[in-house]
ZAMARGU-4260 file (C-alpha; in steps of 0.2 Angstrom, whole numbers, plus 5000, padded with zeros to 4 digits):
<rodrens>
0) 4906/5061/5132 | 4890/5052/5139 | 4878/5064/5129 | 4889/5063/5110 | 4888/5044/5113
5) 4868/5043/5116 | 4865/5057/5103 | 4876/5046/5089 | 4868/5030/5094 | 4848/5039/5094
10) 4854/5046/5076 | 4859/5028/5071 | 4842/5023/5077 | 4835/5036/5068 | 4840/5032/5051
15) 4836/5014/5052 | 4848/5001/5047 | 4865/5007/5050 | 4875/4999/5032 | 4892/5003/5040
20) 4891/4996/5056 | 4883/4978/5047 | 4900/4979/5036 | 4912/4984/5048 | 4906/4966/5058
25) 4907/4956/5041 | 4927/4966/5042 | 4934/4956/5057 | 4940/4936/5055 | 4933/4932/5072
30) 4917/4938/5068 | 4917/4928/5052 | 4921/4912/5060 | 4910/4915/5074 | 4895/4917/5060
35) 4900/4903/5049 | 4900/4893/5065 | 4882/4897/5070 | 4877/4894/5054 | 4864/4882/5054
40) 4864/4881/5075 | 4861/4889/5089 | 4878/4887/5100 | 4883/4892/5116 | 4897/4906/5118
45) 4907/4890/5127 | 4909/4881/5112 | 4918/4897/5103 | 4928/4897/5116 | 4934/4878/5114
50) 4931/4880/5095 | 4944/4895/5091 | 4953/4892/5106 | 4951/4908/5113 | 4946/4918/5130
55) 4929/4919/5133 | 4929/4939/5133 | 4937/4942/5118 | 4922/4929/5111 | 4908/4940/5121
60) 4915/4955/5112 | 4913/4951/5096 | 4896/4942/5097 | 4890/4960/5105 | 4898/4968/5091
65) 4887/4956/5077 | 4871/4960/5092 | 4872/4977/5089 | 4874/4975/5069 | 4859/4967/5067
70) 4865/4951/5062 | 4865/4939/5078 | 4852/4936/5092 | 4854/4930/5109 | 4845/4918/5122
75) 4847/4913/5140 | 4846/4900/5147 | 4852/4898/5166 | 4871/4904/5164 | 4872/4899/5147
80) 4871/4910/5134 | 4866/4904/5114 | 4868/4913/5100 | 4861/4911/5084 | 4859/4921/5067
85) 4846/4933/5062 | 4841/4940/5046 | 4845/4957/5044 | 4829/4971/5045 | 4837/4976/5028
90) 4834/4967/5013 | 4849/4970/5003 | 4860/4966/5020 | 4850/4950/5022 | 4856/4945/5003
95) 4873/4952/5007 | 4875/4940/5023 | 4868/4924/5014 | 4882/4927/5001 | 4894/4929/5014
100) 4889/4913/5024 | 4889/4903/5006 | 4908/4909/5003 | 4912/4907/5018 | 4907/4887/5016
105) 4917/4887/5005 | 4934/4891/5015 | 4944/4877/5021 | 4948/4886/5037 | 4929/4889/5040
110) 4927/4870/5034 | 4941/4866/5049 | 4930/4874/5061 | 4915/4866/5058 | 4920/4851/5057
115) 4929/4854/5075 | 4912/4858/5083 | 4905/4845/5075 | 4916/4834/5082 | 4914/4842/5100
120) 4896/4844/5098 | 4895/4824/5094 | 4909/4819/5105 | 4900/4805/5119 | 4907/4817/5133
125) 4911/4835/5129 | 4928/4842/5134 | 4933/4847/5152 | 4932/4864/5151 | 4913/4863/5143
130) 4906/4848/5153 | 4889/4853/5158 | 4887/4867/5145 | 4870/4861/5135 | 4875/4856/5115
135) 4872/4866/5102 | 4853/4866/5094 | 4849/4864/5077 | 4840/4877/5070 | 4824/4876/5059
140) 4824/4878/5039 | 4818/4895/5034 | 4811/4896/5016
</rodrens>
Protein backbone atom coordinates (compact mmCIF):
# COMPACT_ATOMS: atom_id res chain seq x y z
CA UNK A 1 0.00 0.00 0.00
CA UNK A 2 3.03 2.27 1.10
CA UNK A 3 4.75 1.86 -2.42
CA UNK A 4 1.42 2.64 -4.81
CA UNK A 5 1.02 5.64 -2.52
CA UNK A 6 4.74 7.05 -3.06
CA UNK A 7 4.77 5.86 -6.66
CA UNK A 8 1.33 8.19 -7.37
CA UNK A 9 2.56 10.94 -5.39
CA UNK A 10 6.41 10.78 -7.41
CA UNK A 11 4.19 10.59 -10.65
CA UNK A 12 2.14 13.68 -9.52
CA UNK A 13 5.67 15.26 -8.97
CA UNK A 14 6.63 14.27 -12.13
CA UNK A 15 4.16 15.97 -14.30
CA UNK A 16 4.30 19.26 -12.61
CA UNK A 17 1.22 21.04 -11.51
CA UNK A 18 -1.45 18.56 -10.63
CA UNK A 19 -4.94 20.49 -12.33
CA UNK A 20 -7.22 18.02 -10.36
CA UNK A 21 -5.86 18.13 -7.17
CA UNK A 22 -5.93 22.43 -7.40
CA UNK A 23 -9.75 21.91 -8.35
CA UNK A 24 -10.84 19.32 -6.14
CA UNK A 25 -9.55 22.00 -3.18
CA UNK A 26 -11.54 25.07 -4.87
CA UNK A 27 -14.70 21.77 -4.62
CA UNK A 28 -15.08 21.79 -0.79
CA UNK A 29 -17.06 24.88 1.22
CA UNK A 30 -14.47 24.78 3.97
CA UNK A 31 -11.89 25.18 1.93
CA UNK A 32 -13.47 28.12 0.25
CA UNK A 33 -14.14 29.90 3.40
CA UNK A 34 -10.95 29.16 4.73
CA UNK A 35 -9.42 31.00 1.39
CA UNK A 36 -11.64 33.82 1.26
CA UNK A 37 -10.70 34.47 4.85
CA UNK A 38 -6.94 34.64 4.34
CA UNK A 39 -7.41 36.64 1.65
CA UNK A 40 -5.45 39.61 2.13
CA UNK A 41 -3.96 38.25 5.77
CA UNK A 42 -1.94 35.92 7.08
CA UNK A 43 -4.10 34.17 10.01
CA UNK A 44 -3.53 31.84 12.50
CA UNK A 45 -5.33 28.31 12.31
CA UNK A 46 -7.07 29.63 15.88
CA UNK A 47 -8.90 32.16 14.30
CA UNK A 48 -10.64 29.52 11.84
CA UNK A 49 -11.48 27.72 14.41
CA UNK A 50 -13.39 30.64 16.32
CA UNK A 51 -14.35 32.08 12.83
CA UNK A 52 -16.29 28.85 11.39
CA UNK A 53 -16.94 27.69 14.74
CA UNK A 54 -15.40 24.49 14.15
CA UNK A 55 -12.73 21.96 15.73
CA UNK A 56 -9.39 22.60 15.21
CA UNK A 57 -8.53 19.31 13.35
CA UNK A 58 -11.26 19.38 10.94
CA UNK A 59 -9.55 23.16 10.19
CA UNK A 60 -5.79 21.42 9.95
CA UNK A 61 -7.28 18.97 7.47
CA UNK A 62 -8.35 21.09 4.99
CA UNK A 63 -5.55 23.72 5.20
CA UNK A 64 -3.12 20.56 4.49
CA UNK A 65 -5.37 19.67 1.78
CA UNK A 66 -5.08 23.63 0.13
CA UNK A 67 -0.81 22.88 1.26
CA UNK A 68 -0.50 20.10 -0.82
CA UNK A 69 -2.71 21.92 -3.85
CA UNK A 70 -0.48 24.42 -4.16
CA UNK A 71 -2.50 27.20 -3.12
CA UNK A 72 -1.71 27.89 0.62
CA UNK A 73 1.74 28.47 2.49
CA UNK A 74 2.55 27.92 6.13
CA UNK A 75 4.76 29.65 8.99
CA UNK A 76 5.57 28.95 12.46
CA UNK A 77 5.91 30.71 14.87
CA UNK A 78 6.31 29.05 18.46
CA UNK A 79 2.93 26.95 18.62
CA UNK A 80 1.16 29.04 16.47
CA UNK A 81 0.64 28.22 13.04
CA UNK A 82 -0.17 31.05 10.14
CA UNK A 83 -1.40 30.52 6.88
CA UNK A 84 -1.58 32.50 4.04
CA UNK A 85 -2.20 32.19 0.23
CA UNK A 86 0.32 31.53 -2.47
CA UNK A 87 0.03 32.01 -6.02
CA UNK A 88 -0.15 28.94 -7.79
CA UNK A 89 3.35 27.64 -9.81
CA UNK A 90 0.68 27.36 -12.79
CA UNK A 91 -0.34 30.46 -14.52
CA UNK A 92 -3.65 29.56 -15.69
CA UNK A 93 -4.43 28.19 -11.98
CA UNK A 94 -3.14 31.56 -10.58
CA UNK A 95 -5.99 33.29 -12.92
CA UNK A 96 -8.36 30.64 -11.94
CA UNK A 97 -7.88 31.30 -7.96
CA UNK A 98 -7.90 35.25 -8.33
CA UNK A 99 -11.36 34.65 -9.99
CA UNK A 100 -12.43 32.51 -7.39
CA UNK A 101 -11.21 34.82 -4.56
CA UNK A 102 -13.15 37.90 -6.41
CA UNK A 103 -16.54 35.92 -6.55
CA UNK A 104 -16.04 34.75 -3.57
CA UNK A 105 -16.13 38.78 -2.32
CA UNK A 106 -18.86 38.70 -3.45
CA UNK A 107 -20.93 36.12 -1.44
CA UNK A 108 -22.71 37.32 1.43
CA UNK A 109 -21.73 34.27 3.49
CA UNK A 110 -18.04 35.05 2.66
CA UNK A 111 -18.78 38.69 3.49
CA UNK A 112 -20.27 37.31 7.08
CA UNK A 113 -17.15 35.77 7.79
CA UNK A 114 -15.04 38.34 7.10
CA UNK A 115 -16.41 40.78 8.82
CA UNK A 116 -16.44 38.17 11.82
CA UNK A 117 -12.65 38.04 11.94
CA UNK A 118 -12.48 41.50 11.54
CA UNK A 119 -14.39 41.93 14.24
CA UNK A 120 -12.34 39.33 16.38
CA UNK A 121 -9.14 40.38 14.99
CA UNK A 122 -10.02 44.26 16.14
CA UNK A 123 -11.79 43.31 19.30
CA UNK A 124 -9.57 45.19 22.49
CA UNK A 125 -9.29 41.55 24.02
CA UNK A 126 -9.58 38.47 21.77
CA UNK A 127 -12.06 35.76 22.88
CA UNK A 128 -11.18 33.25 25.61
CA UNK A 129 -10.55 30.34 23.77
CA UNK A 130 -7.73 32.59 21.49
CA UNK A 131 -6.25 34.87 24.29
CA UNK A 132 -2.65 34.77 23.46
CA UNK A 133 -2.80 33.65 19.92
CA UNK A 134 -0.83 36.53 17.87
CA UNK A 135 -3.60 38.56 15.54
CA UNK A 136 -3.57 38.05 12.12
CA UNK A 137 -1.00 40.05 9.71
CA UNK A 138 -1.76 41.95 6.85
CA UNK A 139 -0.16 40.84 4.01
CA UNK A 140 1.89 43.02 1.38
CA UNK A 141 0.22 44.20 -2.10
CA UNK A 142 1.55 42.22 -4.91
CA UNK A 143 1.33 43.91 -8.36
Amino acid sequence: MRVCVRMRDMSRKARGFDKELFFRALADRTRLRLLNLMRTEEVCVCFFVEILKTNQPKISRHLAYLRRAGIVGVRREGQWMHYRLVEPSDAAAARVLSEVLSWLANDQEMQRDRERLVKVCCAPQLPVSIQGAPRPLRLPKTA
